[in-house]
C-alpha positions as CSV (number, residue, x, y, z in Angstrom):
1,X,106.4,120.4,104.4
2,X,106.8,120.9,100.4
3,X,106.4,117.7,98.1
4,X,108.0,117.4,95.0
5,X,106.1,115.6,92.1
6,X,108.0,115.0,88.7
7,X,106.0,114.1,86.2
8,X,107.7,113.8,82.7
9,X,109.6,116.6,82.9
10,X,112.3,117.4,80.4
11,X,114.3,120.5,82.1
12,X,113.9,120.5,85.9
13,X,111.3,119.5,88.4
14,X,108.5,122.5,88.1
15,X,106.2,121.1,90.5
16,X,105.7,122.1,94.4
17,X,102.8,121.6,95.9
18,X,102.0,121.5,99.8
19,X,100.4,119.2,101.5
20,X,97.2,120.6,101.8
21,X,96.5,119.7,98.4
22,X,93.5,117.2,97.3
23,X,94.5,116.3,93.8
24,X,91.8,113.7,92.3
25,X,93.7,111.4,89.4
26,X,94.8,112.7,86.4
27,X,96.3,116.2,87.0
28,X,98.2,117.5,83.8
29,X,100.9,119.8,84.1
30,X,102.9,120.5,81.2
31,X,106.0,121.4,82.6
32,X,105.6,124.9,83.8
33,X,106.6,125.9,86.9
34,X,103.8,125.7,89.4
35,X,103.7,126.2,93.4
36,X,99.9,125.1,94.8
37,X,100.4,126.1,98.7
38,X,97.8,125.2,101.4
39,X,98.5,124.6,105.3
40,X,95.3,123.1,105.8
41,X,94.2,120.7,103.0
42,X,91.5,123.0,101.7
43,X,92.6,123.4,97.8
44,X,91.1,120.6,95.7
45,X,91.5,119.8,92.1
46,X,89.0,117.5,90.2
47,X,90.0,114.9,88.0
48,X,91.5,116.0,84.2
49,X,92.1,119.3,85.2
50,X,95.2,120.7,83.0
51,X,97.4,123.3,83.8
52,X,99.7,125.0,81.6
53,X,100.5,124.8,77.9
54,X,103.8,124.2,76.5
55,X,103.4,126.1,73.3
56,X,102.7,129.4,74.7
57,X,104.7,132.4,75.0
58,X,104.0,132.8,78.7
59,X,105.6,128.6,79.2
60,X,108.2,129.1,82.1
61,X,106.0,132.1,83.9
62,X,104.8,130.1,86.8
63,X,101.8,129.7,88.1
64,X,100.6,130.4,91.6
65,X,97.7,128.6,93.6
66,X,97.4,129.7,97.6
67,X,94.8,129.5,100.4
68,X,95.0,131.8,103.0
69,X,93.5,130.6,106.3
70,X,92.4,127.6,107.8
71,X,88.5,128.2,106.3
72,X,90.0,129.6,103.2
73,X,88.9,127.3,99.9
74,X,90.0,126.5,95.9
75,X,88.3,124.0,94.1
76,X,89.0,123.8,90.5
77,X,86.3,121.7,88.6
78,X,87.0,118.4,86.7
79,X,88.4,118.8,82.9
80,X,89.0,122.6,83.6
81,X,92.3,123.7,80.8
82,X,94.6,126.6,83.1
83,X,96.6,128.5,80.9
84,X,100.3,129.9,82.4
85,X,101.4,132.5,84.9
86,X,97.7,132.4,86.9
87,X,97.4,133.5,90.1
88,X,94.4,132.5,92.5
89,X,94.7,133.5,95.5
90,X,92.2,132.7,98.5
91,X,91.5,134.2,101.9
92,X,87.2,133.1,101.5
93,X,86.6,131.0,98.5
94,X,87.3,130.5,95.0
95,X,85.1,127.8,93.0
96,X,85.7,127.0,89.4
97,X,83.0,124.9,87.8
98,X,83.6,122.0,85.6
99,X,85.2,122.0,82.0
100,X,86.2,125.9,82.5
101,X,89.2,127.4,80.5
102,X,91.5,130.1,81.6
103,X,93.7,131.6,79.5
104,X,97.0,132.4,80.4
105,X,97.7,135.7,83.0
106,X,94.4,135.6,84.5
107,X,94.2,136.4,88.2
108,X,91.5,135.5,90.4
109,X,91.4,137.4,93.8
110,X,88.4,136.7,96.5
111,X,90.0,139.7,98.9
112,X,91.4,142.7,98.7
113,X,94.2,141.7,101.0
114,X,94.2,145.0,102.9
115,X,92.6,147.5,104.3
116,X,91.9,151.0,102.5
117,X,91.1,152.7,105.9
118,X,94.2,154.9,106.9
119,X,95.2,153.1,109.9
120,X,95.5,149.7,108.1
121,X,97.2,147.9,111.1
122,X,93.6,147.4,112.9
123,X,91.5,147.4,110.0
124,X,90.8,143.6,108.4
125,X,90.4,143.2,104.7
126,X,87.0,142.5,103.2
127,X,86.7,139.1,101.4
128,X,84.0,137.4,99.4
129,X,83.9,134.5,97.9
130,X,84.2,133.9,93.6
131,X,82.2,131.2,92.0
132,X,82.4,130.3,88.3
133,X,80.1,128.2,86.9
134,X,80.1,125.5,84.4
135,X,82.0,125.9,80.9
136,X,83.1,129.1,81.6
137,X,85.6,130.9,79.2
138,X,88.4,133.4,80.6
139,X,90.2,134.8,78.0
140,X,94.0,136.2,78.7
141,X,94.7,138.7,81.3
142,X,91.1,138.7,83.1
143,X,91.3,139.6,86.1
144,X,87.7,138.3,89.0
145,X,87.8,140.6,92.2
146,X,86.2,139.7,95.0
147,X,82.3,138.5,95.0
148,X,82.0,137.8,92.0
149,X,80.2,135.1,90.3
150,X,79.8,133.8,86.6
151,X,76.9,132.2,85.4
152,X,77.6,128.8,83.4
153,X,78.6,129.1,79.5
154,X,79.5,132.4,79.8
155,X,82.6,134.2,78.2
156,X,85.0,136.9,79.5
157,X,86.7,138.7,76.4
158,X,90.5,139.6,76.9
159,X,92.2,142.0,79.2
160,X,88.6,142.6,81.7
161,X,88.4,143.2,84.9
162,X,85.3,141.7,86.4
163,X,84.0,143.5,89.2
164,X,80.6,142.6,89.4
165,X,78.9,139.3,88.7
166,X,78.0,138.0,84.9
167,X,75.1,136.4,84.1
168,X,74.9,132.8,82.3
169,X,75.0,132.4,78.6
170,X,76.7,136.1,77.9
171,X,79.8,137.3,76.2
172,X,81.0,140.3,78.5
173,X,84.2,142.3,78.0
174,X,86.0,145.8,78.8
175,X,87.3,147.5,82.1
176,X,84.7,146.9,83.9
177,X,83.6,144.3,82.2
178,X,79.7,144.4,81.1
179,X,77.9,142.3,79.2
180,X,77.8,143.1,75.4
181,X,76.0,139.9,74.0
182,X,73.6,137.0,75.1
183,X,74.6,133.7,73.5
C-alpha cells in the first residue's frame, strides 16, 4: 500500500513513499517528485536528511529510492543534502554515512541486476553491498557500482564512475575513478 505525504507543496503532491519506510523526524523534501519503495521496512532515513533542491535545473526529475528483497537495505545518514533525479537502488545494501552530499544524477547501484552468463534465466546476479562513510562529497552524475566503499571526508569529482573502493581523506575523479589528491 502507497502513502501519500504533502508537505508544503505548491504544485501537486510529489511524495510516495511505501510503507517500508523508517523516516526519523525532520525529512526535507523540496518539492520534487520522489518515490521511496520498500515491501519490507528495510529503507531508513536519519533525521535532517534533505532531498532535492528547488533551484536546480534537474527540479521536477524525480528521484527514485528501492530495496529489492526482504534482506535488501538503504540507510541514508542523519543531515545528509540529496540532490535531484538520484537513483539508489538495493538488492544487498547501500549505507550513506552522516552529513554526506550528493549532487544531483548520481546513481548508486549495489548489483548488477543480471547476469552476464549467456543463459541469464538460471544465472543470479552478483551483489555487494556500498558503504559511504562520514562527510562524503558526490559530485553530479557519479555513478558507485557494486562493492564499493568510501572512506569518510572523501570527494568524488563530477561525471566518475566508481568501481573500486576510495580511500578516506582523497579527492578522486575520472572513468574509473582514481584517486588524484590526498586532502
Amino acid at each position: 500500500m502507497i502513502k501519500r505525504v504533502v508537505l508544503n507543496i505548491l504544485f501537486l503532491p510529489f511524495y510516495f513513499l511505501s510503507d517500508g519506510v523508517g523516516i526519523k523526524k525532520y525529512l526535507t523534501v523540496s518539492r520534487q517528485p520522489i518515490l521511496i519503495r520498500s515491501r519490507w521496512e528495510n529503507v531508513n532515513i536519519e533525521a535532517d536528511v534533505k532531498i532535492g533542491n528547488p533551484s536546480s535545473i534537474d527540479f521536477f526529475s524525480p528521484s527514485y529510492i528501492e530495496t529489492r528483497g526482504k534482506l535488501a537495505k538503504i540507510s541514508i545518514g542523519q543531515g545528509t543534502c540529496i540532490g535531484n533525479n538520484v537513483a539508489f537502488i538495493a538488492t544487498s545494501e547501500i549505507t550513506i554515512g552522516k552529513r554526506c552530499l550528493i549532487g544531483n544524477n548520481v546513481r548508486i547501484y549495489d548489483s548488477d541486476f543480471h547476469s552476464l552468463d549467456i543463459s541469464r534465466s538460471t544465472a543470479r546476479a552478483i551483489s555487494s553491498p556500498v558503504k559511504m562513510g562520514d562527510n562524503v562529497f558526490l559530485g553530479d552524475n557519479v555513478i558507485l557500482l557494486k562493492g564499493v566503499k568510501i572512506g569518510e571526508n572523501s570527494i568524488i569529482g563530477a561525471g566518475s564512475v566508481v568501481t573500486k573502493s576510495i580511500p578516506s581523506n582523497v579527492i578522486a575523479a575520472g572513468n574509473p575513478a582514481r584517486v588524484l589528491k590526498k586532502i
